[in-house]
C-alpha positions as CSV (number, residue, x, y, z in Angstrom):
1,X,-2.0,25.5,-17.4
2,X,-3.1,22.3,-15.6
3,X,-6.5,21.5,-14.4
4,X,-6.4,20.9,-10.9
5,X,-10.1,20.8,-10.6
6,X,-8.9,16.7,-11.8
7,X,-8.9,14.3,-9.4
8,X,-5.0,13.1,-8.8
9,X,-5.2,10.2,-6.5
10,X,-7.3,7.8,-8.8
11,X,-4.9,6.5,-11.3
12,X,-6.2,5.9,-15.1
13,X,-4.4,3.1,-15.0
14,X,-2.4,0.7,-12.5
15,X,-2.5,1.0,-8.8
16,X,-2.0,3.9,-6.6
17,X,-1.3,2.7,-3.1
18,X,-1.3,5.3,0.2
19,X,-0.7,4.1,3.9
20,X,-0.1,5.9,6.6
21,X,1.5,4.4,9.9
22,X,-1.2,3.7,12.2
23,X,0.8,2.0,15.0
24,X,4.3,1.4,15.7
25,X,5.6,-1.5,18.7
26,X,9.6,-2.8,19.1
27,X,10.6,-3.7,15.7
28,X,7.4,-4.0,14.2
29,X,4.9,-1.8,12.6
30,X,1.3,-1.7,11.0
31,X,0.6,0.4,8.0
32,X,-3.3,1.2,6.6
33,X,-4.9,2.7,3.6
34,X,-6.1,2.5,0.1
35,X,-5.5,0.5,-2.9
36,X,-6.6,2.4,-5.6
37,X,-7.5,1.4,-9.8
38,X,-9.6,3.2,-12.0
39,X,-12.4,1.8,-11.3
40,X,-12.2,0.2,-7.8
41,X,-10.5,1.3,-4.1
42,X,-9.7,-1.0,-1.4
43,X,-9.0,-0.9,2.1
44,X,-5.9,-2.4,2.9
45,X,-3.3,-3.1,5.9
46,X,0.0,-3.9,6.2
47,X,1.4,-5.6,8.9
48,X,5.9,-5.2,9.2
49,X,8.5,-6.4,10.9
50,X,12.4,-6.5,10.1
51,X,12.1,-10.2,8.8
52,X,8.7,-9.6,6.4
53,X,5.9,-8.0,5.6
54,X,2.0,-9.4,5.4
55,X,-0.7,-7.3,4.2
56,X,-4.6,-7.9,4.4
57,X,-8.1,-6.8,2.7
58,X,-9.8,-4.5,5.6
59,X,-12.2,-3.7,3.2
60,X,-13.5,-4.9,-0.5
61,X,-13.8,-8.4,-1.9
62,X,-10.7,-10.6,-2.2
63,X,-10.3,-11.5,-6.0
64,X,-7.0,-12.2,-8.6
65,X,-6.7,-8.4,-8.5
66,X,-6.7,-7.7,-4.5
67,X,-4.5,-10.4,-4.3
68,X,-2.0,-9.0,-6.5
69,X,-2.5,-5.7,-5.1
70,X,-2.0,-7.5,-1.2
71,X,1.8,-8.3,-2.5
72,X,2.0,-5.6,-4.3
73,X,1.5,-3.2,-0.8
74,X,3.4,-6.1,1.2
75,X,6.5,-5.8,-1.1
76,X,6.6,-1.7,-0.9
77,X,6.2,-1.7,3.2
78,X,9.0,-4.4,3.6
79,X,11.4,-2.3,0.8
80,X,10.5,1.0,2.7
81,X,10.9,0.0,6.4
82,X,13.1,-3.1,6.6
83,X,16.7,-1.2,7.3
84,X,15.0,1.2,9.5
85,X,13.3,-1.2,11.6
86,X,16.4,-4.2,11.9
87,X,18.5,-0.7,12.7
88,X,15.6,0.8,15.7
89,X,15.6,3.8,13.2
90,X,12.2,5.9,12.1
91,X,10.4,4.7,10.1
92,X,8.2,6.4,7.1
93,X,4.8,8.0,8.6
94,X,3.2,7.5,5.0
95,X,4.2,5.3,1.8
96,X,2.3,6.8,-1.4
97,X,3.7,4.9,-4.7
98,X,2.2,4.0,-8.0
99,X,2.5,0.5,-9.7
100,X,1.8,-0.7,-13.1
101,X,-0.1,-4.1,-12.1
102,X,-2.2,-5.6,-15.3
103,X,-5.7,-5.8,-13.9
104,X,-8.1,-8.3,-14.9
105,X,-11.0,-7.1,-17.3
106,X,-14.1,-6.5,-15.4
């Protein structure tokens, strides 16, 4: 049986990210949420359009990791809203992935 008394959004290792669309305007679209590690959880936002994809800290201290984890977030918005918004088509509400990203020892 498994224990879900355990808490599955904090990963044991790599980087769980979850954004939700927060606004959406013409062919562009801004995506916030959390960064998360074992041991550390950032606020982050991701701004999209058809051409690219910038995200920012909204929260936490930039460092190697948060910078890693900034094109990390980019790279998943742009692959999961690029055709959708150069086509006018919806676009995901929320984007929850995991990724495998080597963080630096504390």
């Amino acid at each position: 049986m498994q224990d879900v008394s355990k808490d599955t959004s904090t990963p044991e290792h790599g980087v769980r990210f979850e954004l939700t669309l927060a606004s959406q305007a013409g062919d562009g679209a801004t995506y916030r949420g959390l960064a998360r590690s074992s041991g550390r959880t950032v606020s982050i936002a991701v701004e999209a359009t058809a051409a690219r994809a910038d995200a920012r800290l909204e929260s936490g201290e930039p460092d190697a990791d948060t910078a890693a984890w900034l094109k990390a977030a980019a790279a998943l918005v742009r692959a999961a809203t690029k055709a959708e918004l150069a086509a006018g088509q919806p676009i995901p509400r929320k984007i929850v992935r995991w990724r495998e990203l080597r963080l630096l020892p504390s």
